[in-house]
Every structure is written in structure tokens, then in C-alpha cells.
C-alpha positions in Angstrom: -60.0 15.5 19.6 -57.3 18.4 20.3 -53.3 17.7 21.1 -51.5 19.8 23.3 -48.2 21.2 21.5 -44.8 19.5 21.7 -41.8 21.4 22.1 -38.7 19.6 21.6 -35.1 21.5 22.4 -31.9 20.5 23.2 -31.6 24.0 25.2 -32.9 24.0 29.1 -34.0 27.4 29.0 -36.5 26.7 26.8 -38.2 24.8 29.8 -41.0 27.6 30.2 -41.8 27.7 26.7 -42.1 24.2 26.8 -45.2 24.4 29.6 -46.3 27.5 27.9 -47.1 25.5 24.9 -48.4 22.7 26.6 -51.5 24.8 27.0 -52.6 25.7 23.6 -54.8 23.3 22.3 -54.4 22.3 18.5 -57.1 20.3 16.1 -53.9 18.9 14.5 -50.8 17.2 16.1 -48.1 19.8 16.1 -44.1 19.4 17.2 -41.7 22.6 17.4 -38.2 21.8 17.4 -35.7 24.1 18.5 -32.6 22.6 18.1 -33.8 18.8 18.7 -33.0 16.4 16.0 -35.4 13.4 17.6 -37.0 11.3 14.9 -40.7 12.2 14.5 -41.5 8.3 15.0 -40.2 8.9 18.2 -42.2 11.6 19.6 -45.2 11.1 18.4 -45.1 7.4 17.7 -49.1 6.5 17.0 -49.3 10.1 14.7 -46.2 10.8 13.1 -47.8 11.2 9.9 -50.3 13.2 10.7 -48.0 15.4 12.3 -46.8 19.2 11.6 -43.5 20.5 12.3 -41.8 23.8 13.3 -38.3 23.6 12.0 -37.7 20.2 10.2 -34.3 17.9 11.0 -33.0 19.3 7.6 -33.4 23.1 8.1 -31.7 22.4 11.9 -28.8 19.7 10.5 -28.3 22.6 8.0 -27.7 25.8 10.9 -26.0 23.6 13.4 -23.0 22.8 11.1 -21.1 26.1 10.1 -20.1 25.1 6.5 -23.3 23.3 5.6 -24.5 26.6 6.9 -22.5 28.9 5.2 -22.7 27.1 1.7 -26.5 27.7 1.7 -25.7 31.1 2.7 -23.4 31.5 -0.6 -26.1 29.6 -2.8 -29.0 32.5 -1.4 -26.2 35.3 -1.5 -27.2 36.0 1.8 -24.4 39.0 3.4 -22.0 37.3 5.5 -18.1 37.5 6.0 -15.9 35.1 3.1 -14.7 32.1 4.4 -13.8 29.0 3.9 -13.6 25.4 4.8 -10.1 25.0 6.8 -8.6 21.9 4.8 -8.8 24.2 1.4 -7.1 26.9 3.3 -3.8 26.6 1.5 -5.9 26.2 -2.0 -7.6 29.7 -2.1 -6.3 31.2 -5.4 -7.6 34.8 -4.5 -7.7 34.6 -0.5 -9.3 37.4 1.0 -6.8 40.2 3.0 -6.5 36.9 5.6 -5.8 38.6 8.8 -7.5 38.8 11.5 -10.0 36.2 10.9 -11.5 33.6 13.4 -11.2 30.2 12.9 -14.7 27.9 13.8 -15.2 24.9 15.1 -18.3 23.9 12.8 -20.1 23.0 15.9 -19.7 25.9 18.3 -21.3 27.6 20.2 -21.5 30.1 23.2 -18.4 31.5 22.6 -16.8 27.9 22.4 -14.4 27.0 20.0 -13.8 29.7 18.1 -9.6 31.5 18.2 -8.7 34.8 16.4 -6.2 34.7 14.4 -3.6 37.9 14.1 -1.1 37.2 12.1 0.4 33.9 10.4 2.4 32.7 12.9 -0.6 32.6 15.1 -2.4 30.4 12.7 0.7 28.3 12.2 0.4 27.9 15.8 -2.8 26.7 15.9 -2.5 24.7 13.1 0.0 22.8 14.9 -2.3 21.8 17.8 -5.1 20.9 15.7 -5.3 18.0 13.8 -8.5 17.5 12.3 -8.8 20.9 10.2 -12.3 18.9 8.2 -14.0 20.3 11.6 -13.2 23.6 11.5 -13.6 26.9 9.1 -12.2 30.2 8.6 -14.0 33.4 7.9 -12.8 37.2 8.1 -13.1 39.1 11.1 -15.0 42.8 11.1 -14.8 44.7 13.3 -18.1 46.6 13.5 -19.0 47.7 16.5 -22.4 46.6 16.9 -24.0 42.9 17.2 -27.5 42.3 17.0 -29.5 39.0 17.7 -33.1 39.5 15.3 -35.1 36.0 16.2 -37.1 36.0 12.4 -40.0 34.3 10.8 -40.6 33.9 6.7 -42.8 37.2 7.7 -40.5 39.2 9.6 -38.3 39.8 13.3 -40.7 39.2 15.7 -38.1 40.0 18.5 -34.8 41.6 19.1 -31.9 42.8 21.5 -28.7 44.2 20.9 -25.8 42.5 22.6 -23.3 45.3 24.6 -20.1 44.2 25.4 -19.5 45.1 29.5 -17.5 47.7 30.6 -15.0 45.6 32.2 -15.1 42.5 29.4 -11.1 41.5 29.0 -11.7 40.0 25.8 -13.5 42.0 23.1 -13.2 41.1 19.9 -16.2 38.9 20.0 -19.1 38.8 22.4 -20.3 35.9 25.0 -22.9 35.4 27.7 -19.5 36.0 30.2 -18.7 39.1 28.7 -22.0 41.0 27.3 -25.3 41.7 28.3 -28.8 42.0 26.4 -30.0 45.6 25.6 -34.1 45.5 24.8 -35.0 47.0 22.0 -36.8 50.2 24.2 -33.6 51.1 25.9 -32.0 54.4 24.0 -28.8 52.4 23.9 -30.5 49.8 21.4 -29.5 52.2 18.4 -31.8 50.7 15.6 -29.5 50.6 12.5 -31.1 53.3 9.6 -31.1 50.0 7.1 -32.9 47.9 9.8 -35.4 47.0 7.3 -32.4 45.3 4.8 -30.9 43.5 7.9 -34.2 42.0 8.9 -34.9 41.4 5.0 -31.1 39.6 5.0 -31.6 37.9 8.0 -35.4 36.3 6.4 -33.2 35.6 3.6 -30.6 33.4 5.8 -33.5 31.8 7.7 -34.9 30.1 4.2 -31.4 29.3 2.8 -31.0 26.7 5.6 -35.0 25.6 5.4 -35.8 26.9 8.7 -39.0 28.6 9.8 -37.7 30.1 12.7 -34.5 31.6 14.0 -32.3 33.1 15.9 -29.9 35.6 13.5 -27.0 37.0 15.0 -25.7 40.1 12.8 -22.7 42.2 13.0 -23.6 46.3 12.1 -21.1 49.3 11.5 -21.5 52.4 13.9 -23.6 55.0 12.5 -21.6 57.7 15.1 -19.9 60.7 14.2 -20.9 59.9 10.5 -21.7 61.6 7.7 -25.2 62.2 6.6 -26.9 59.6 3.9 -23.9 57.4 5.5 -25.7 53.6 5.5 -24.3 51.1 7.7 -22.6 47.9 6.1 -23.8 44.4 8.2 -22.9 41.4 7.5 -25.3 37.8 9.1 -22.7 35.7 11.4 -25.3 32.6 11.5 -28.3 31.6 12.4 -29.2 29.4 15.3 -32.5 27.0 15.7 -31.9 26.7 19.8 -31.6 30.5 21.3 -31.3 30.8 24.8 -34.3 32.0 26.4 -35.0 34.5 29.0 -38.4 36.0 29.9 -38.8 38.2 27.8 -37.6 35.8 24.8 -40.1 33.1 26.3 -43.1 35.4 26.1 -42.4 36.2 22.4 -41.7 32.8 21.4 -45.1 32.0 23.2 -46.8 34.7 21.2 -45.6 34.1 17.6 -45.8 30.0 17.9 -49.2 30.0 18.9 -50.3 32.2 15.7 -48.3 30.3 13.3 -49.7 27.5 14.7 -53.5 28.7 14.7 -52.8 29.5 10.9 -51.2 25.5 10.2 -54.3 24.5 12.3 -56.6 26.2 10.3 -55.4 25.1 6.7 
């Protein structure tokens, strides 16, 4: 008997990785989740325990919250910007040089709920018009210039794009699907960091702090321009995300490295 894989995601572009999938044909009952928190028992009802996961309900609990995230960040020492949980704000003994920082829902997403925050009247402000501050976190804001999504497995990245802000974007100081487009790693504009091999190895890092086994790391990179020589880039991981948005190209490689991991579960 052989099981067709399940894909479960809360994202709709995933829909042609989904039927991709469909076609591989395991020995063992296997379930990917990218983003989907749906009980085993629910999906596969008659074999749950026989079943093997991609990405468990822990590892995806973990990156969808920011702080849960973060923590497991601190506890791997894993390079990202200091923050810290909004409602111990005003508690910090030694807070970091605060402004600008950007202020997190612990749930957002897609350029959603997130606000910069310039100065302290600003947060004041805000503060103000938000009551519950238990949902929300503050980290510090850098400004490097380049952002990088690196989609990683325990072995490696596996696929990548650089994210360019558009010519005409308004807003800049962080970049969205409204305001950016998706440079491949073959186009000359890509830049590949000198230190790409520590940011992958960082970004590895952050996908194991949070118990995933695949992921979607977006990473923030200093300019290497007008530089000079030696000079090595300082990065710092922003998160990591089980549910990436998916366009061809994505969808292919997803395809790709799935079906091996898979082939090598199967074969255990």
C-alpha cells in the first residue's frame, strides 16, 4: 500500500504544491504542514499514528508568535535585533539606544501590524491607542540596506531571493509585497553577501531554535558598497516563517526538496 502526500497550509498559494505533492507516492503516511495547526487526528483520522510530519504544531506555535519566537532565538543565540516584550518596556534596566525601533504585533504578518517608532512622543502616541501592550513587542530598527528571504532546511538554503524595494515605494523603511519585488538569485542585482555561508549557518541555527524543519528566514544585510577591503557585512535574522508565499519558482523548489526529504523518512 502507498499514500499520496498531504500538504496542509493556511496560505492559498501553496495550492500548486499541494497537487504537486499529491503525486508522489510514499510507503509511509506523510503530512507537511506549512503554517496549518490541524490536529493530526484530524487529517489522517484511521493513521495518525503511523503518521510522519514536516513541521510539527510546536515548531509552527513557536514561529507564528513573535516573542515565543524571539525567546527561542535568545536561548540558541541566534543574531537578531534586541527587543523586548512591550508590557516590560518601562522595566528594561539597560534599554538599548531605543529609537527608531518597530513595535510588533506578535501575530503579523505581510507588512501588517507593525508601526516605527521615531522618537518618544511617537511611541507615547501609540501607546495611547493601544491597550493591550501583552500582544505586541518592541525590537530595534537597522537600517541595512539589504533584505533577504533564505527558505532553509537542518542541511542548508535550498532557495533564495533578495527582496528590492521599488523605485517609486513611499514608504521604505521596511519592505512589503505592495512596495518590493523578488530579485532571483541569477539576476546581477542579487548581490550575494561575502558571509553568505554564516547567514545561511544563522538562519539553520533559527530554524532549529523554534523546532522547525523547514522555513522561510527573512534576514536583514549591511551594504558591502563603496567599502573597504576585508570589510564583512553585519546581518541580523528578523524571523522565520512556516507559511511563505509561493510563486513558481518557490513551488518548484518546495516540490524538489519535500520529495527528497521525504524519500529519505520513507526509507528509514
Amino acid at each position: 500500500m502507498t499514500f499520496p502526500i498531504r500538504l496542509r497550509s493556511k496560505n492559498p498559494s501553496a495550492a500548486e504544491l499541494k497537487a504537486l505533492l499529491r503525486i508522489v507516492r510514499t510507503n509511509k503516511p506523510f503530512v507537511v504542514r506549512l503554517g496549518s495547526r490541524t490536529p493530526l487526528e484530524e487529517i489522517m483520522p484511521r493513521m495518525h499514528s503511523r503518521t510522519v510530519e514536516i513541521n510539527s504544531i510546536e515548531g509552527i506555535t513557536n514561529s507564528r508568535n513573535k516573542i515565543s519566537m524571539k525567546d527561542l532565538f535568545d536561548e540558541a543565540e541566534v543574531k537578531t535585533a534586541k527587543w523586548t516584550p512591550m508590557i516590560e518596556l518601562d522595566g528594561m534596566e539597560e534599554p538599548w539606544d531605543i529609537f527608531p525601533s518597530i513595535i510588533k504585533h506578535v501575530g503579523s504578518h505581510s507588512g501588517e501590524g507593525i508601526f516605527l517608532m521615531n522618537n518618544q512622543e511617537e511611541l507615547n502616541q501609540w501607546r495611547s491607542e493601544h491597550a493591550n501592550l501583552s500582544s505586541y513587542m518592541m525590537e530595534q530598527y537597522h537600517s541595512f540596506s539589504k533584505e533577504y528571504r533564505l527558505h532553509v532546511t537542518a542541511e542548508g538554503c535550498f532557495y533564495t531571493c533578495r527582496k528590492m524595494l521599488k523605485a517609486d515605494a513611499t514608504e521604505r523603511w521596511h519592505r512589503h509585497d505592495n512596495n518590493s519585488v523578488w530579485i532571483l538569485e541569477e539576476n546581477e542585482l542579487f548581490e550575494k553577501p561575502s558571509n553568505w555561508d554564516d547567514v545561511v549557518a544563522e538562519c539553520v541555527k533559527a530554524l532549529n531554535a523554534v523546532g522547525l524543519q523547514t522555513g522561510a528566514c527573512d534576514v536583514k544585510i549591511q551594504s558591502e558598497k563603496g567599502k573597504r577591503a576585508g570589510f564583512v557585512p553585519d546581518f541580523i535574522v528578523m524571523e522565520i516563517n512556516s507559511a511563505p508565499s509561493m510563486g513558481s519558482g518557490t513551488t518548484i523548489k518546495y516540490a524538489e526538496q519535500l520529495t527528497k526529504m521525504i524519500r529519505e523518512y520513507d526509507q528509514q
